[in-house]
TIVO-2410 file (N, C-alpha, C; in nm, 3 decimals):
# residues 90
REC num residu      c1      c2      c3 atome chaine
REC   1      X   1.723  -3.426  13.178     N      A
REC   1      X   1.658  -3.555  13.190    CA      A
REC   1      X   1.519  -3.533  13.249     C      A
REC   2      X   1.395  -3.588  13.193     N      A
REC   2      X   1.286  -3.574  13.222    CA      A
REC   2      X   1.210  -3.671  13.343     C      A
REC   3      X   1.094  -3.655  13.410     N      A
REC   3      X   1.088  -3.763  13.479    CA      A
REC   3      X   0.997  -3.867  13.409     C      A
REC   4      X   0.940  -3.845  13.339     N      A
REC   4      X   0.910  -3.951  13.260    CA      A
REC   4      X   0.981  -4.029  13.210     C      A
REC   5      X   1.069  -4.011  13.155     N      A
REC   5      X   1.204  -4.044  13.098    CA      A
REC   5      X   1.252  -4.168  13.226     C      A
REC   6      X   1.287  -4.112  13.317     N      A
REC   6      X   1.332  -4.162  13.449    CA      A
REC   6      X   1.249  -4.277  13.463     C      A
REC   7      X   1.122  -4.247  13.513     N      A
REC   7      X   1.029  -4.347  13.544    CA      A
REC   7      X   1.000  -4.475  13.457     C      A
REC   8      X   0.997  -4.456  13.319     N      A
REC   8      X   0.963  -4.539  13.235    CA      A
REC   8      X   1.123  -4.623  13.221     C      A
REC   9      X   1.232  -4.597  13.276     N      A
REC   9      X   1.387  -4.724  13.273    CA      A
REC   9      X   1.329  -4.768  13.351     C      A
REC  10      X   1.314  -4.725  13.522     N      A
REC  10      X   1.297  -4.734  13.650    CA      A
REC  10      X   1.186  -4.904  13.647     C      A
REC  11      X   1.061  -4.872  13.548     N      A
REC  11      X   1.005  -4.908  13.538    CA      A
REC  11      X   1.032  -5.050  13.449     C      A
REC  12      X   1.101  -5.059  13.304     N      A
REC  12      X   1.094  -5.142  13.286    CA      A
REC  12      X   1.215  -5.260  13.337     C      A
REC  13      X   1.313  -5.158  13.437     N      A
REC  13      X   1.380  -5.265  13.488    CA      A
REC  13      X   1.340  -5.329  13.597     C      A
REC  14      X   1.192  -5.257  13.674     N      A
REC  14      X   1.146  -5.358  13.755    CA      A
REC  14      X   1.114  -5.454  13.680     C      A
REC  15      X   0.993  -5.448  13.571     N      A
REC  15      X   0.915  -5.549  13.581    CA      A
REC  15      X   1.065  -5.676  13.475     C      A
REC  16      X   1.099  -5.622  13.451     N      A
REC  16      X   1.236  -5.725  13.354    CA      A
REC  16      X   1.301  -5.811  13.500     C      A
REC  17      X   1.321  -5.718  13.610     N      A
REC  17      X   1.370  -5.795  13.757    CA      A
REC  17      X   1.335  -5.897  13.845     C      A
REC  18      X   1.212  -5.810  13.838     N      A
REC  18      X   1.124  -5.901  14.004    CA      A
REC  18      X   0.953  -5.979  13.927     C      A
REC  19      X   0.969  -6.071  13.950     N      A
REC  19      X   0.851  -6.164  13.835    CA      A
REC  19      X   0.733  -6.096  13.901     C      A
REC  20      X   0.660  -6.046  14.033     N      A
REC  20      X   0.568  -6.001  14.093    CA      A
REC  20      X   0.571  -5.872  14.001     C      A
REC  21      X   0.633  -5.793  13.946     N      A
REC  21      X   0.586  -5.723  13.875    CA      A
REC  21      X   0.525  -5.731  13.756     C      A
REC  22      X   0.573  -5.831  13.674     N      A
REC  22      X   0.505  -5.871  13.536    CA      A
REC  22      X   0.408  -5.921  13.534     C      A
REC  23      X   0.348  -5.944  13.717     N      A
REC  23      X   0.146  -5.966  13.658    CA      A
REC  23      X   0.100  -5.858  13.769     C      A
REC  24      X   0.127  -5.784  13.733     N      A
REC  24      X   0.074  -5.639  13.777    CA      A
REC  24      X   0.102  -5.515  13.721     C      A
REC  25      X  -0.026  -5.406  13.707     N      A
REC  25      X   0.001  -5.321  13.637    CA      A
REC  25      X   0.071  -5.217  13.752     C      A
REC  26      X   0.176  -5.178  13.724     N      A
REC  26      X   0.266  -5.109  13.789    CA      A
REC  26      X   0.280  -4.929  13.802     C      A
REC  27      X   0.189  -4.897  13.862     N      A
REC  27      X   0.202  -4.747  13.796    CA      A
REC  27      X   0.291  -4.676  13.940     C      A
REC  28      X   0.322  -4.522  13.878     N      A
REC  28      X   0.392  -4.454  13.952    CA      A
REC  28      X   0.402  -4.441  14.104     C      A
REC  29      X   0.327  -4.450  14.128     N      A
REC  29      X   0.307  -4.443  14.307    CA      A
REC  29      X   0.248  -4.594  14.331     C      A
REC  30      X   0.266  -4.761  14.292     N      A
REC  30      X   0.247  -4.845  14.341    CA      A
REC  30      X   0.360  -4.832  14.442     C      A
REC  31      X   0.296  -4.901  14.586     N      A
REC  31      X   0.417  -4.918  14.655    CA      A
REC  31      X   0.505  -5.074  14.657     C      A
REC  32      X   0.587  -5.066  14.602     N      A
REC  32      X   0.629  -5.193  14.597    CA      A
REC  32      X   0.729  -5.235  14.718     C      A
REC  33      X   0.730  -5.196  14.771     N      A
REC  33      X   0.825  -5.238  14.878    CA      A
REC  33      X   0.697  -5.309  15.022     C      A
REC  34      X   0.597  -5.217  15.021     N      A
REC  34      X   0.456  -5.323  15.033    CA      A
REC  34      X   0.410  -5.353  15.022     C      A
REC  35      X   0.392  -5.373  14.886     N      A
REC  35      X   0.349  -5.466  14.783    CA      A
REC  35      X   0.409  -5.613  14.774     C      A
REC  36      X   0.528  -5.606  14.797     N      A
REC  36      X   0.627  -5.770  14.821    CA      A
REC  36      X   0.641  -5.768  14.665     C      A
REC  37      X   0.668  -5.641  14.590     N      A
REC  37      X   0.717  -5.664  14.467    CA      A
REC  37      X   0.835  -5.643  14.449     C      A
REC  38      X   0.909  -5.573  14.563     N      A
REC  38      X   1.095  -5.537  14.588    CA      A
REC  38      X   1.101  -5.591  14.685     C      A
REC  39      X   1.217  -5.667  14.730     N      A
REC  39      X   1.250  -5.691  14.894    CA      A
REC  39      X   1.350  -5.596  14.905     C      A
REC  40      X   1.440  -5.615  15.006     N      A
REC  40      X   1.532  -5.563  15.064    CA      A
REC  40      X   1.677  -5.599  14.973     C      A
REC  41      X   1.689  -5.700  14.920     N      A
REC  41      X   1.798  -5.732  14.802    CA      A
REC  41      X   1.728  -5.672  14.700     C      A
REC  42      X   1.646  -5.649  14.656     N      A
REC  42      X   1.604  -5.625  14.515    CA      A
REC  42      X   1.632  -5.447  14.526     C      A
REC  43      X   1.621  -5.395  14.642     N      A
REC  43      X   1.672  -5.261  14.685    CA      A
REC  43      X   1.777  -5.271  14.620     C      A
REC  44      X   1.874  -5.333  14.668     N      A
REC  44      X   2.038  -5.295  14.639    CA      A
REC  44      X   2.035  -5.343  14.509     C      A
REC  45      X   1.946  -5.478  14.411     N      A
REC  45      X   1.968  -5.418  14.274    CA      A
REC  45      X   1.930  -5.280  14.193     C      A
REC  46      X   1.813  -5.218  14.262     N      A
REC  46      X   1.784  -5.126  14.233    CA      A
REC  46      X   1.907  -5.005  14.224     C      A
REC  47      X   1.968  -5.028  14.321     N      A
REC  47      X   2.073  -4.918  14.372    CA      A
REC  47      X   2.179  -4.930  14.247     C      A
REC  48      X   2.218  -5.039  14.218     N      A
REC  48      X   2.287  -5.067  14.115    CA      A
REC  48      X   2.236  -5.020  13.994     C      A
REC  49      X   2.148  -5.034  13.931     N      A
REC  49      X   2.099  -4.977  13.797    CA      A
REC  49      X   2.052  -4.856  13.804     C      A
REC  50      X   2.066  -4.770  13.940     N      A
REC  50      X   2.004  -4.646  13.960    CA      A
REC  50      X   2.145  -4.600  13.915     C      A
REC  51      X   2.285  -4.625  13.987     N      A
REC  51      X   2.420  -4.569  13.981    CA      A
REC  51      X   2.462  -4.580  13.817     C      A
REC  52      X   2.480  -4.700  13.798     N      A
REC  52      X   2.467  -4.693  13.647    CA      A
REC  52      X   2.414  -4.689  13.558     C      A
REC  53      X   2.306  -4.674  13.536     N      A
REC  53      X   2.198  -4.635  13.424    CA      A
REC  53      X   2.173  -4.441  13.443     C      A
REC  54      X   2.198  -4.395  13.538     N      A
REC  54      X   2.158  -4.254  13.562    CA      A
REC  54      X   2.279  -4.179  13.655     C      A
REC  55      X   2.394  -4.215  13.639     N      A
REC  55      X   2.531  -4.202  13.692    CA      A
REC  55      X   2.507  -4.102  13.802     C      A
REC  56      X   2.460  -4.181  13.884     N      A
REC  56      X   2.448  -4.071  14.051    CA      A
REC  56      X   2.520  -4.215  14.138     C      A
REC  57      X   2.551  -4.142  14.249     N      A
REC  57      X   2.575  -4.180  14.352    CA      A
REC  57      X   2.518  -4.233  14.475     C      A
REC  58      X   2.463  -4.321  14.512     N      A
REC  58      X   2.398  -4.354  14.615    CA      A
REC  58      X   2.496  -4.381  14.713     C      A
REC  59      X   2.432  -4.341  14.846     N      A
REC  59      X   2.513  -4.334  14.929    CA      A
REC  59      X   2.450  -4.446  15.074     C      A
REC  60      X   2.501  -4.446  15.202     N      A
REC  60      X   2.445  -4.538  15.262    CA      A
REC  60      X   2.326  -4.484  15.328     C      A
REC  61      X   2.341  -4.309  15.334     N      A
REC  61      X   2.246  -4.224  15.396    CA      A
REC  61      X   2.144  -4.224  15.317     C      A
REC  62      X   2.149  -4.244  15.180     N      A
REC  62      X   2.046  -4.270  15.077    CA      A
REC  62      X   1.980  -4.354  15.085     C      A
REC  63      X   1.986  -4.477  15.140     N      A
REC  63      X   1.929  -4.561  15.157    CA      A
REC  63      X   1.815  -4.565  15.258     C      A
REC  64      X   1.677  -4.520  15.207     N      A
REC  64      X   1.596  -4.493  15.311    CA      A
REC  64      X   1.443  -4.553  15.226     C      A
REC  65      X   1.382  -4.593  15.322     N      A
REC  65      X   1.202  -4.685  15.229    CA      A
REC  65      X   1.188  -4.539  15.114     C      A
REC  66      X   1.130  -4.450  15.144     N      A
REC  66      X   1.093  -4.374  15.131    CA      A
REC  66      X   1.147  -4.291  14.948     C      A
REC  67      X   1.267  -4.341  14.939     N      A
REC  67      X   1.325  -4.335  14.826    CA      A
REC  67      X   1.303  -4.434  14.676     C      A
REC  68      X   1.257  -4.534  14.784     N      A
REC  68      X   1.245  -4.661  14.678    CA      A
REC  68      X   1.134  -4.710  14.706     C      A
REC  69      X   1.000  -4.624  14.780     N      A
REC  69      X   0.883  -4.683  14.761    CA      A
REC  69      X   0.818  -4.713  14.681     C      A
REC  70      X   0.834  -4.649  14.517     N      A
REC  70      X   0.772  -4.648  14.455    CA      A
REC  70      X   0.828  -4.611  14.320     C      A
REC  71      X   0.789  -4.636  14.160     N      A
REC  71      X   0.863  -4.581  14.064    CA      A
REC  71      X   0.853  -4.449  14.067     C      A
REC  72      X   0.783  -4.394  14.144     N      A
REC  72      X   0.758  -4.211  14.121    CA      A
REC  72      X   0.887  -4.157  14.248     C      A
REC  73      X   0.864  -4.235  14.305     N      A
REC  73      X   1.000  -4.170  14.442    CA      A
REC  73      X   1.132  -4.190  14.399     C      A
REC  74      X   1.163  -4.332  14.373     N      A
REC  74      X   1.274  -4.314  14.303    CA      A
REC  74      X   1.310  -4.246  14.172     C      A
REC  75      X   1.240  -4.210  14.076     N      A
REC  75      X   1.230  -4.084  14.039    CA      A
REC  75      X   1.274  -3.944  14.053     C      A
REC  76      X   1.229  -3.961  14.160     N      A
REC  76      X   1.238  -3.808  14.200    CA      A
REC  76      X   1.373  -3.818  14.293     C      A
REC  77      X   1.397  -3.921  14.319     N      A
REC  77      X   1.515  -3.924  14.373    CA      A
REC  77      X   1.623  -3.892  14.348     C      A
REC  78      X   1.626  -3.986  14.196     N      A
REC  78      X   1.757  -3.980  14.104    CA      A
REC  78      X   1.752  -3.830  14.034     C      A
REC  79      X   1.656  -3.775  13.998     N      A
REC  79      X   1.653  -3.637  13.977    CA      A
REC  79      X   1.673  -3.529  14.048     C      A
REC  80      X   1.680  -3.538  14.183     N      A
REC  80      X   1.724  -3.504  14.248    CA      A
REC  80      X   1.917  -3.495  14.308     C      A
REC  81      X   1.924  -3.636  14.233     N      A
REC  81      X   2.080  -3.677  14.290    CA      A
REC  81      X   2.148  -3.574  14.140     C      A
REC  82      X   2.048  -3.595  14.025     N      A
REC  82      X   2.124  -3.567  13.922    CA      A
REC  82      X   2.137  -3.388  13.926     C      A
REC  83      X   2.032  -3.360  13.989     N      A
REC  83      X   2.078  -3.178  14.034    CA      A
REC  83      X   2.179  -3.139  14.113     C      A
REC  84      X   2.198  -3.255  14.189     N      A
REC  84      X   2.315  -3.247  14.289    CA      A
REC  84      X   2.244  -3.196  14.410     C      A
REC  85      X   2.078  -3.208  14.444     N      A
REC  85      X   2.009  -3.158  14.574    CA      A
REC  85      X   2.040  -3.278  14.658     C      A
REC  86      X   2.025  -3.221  14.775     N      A
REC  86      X   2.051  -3.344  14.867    CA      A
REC  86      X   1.883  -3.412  14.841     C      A
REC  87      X   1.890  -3.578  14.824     N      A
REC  87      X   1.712  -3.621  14.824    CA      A
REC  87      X   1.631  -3.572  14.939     C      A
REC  88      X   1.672  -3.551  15.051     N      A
REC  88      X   1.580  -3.523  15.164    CA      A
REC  88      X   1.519  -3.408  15.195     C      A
REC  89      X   1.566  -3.308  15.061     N      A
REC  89      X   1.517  -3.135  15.076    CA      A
REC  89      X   1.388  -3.116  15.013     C      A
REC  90      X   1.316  -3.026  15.078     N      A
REC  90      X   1.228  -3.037  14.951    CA      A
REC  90      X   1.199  -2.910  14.863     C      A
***
């Protein structure tokens, strides 16, 4: 699985989600979590279409800003989950 690949679901299930994304151009490292384009529920939908759309596991330790700052982090996240690395290594 590529990260482009990754980024571009990641991506169009934000802007399909959260309406603050569909009048903004959204690129890889926007931060949306300070941006006020994800809240804190829109996290846990995220978490949901991350588990099933890219069959990893999120866990509660997973749950950190830093993962879901941005379409490029979560990214690298789930590519990460999908190697089976722990996300916090680098």
């Amino acid at each position: 699985m590529q990260r482009q690949s990754v980024s571009e679901q990641l991506r169009n299930f934000v802007v399909k989600q959260f309406p603050l994304a569909r009048s903004r151009d959204i690129a890889d490292d926007t931060p949306l979590l300070e941006a006020g384009i994800v809240d804190s529920l829109g996290v846990l939908g995220l978490v949901g279409f991350i588990e099933q759309t890219f069959e990893v596991e999120v866990s509660d330790d997973d749950l950190l800003p830093e993962h879901f700052r941005s379409i490029g982090s979560m990214a690298a996240f789930v590519l990460k989950k999908r190697n089976g690395e722990a996300p916090g290594s680098a």
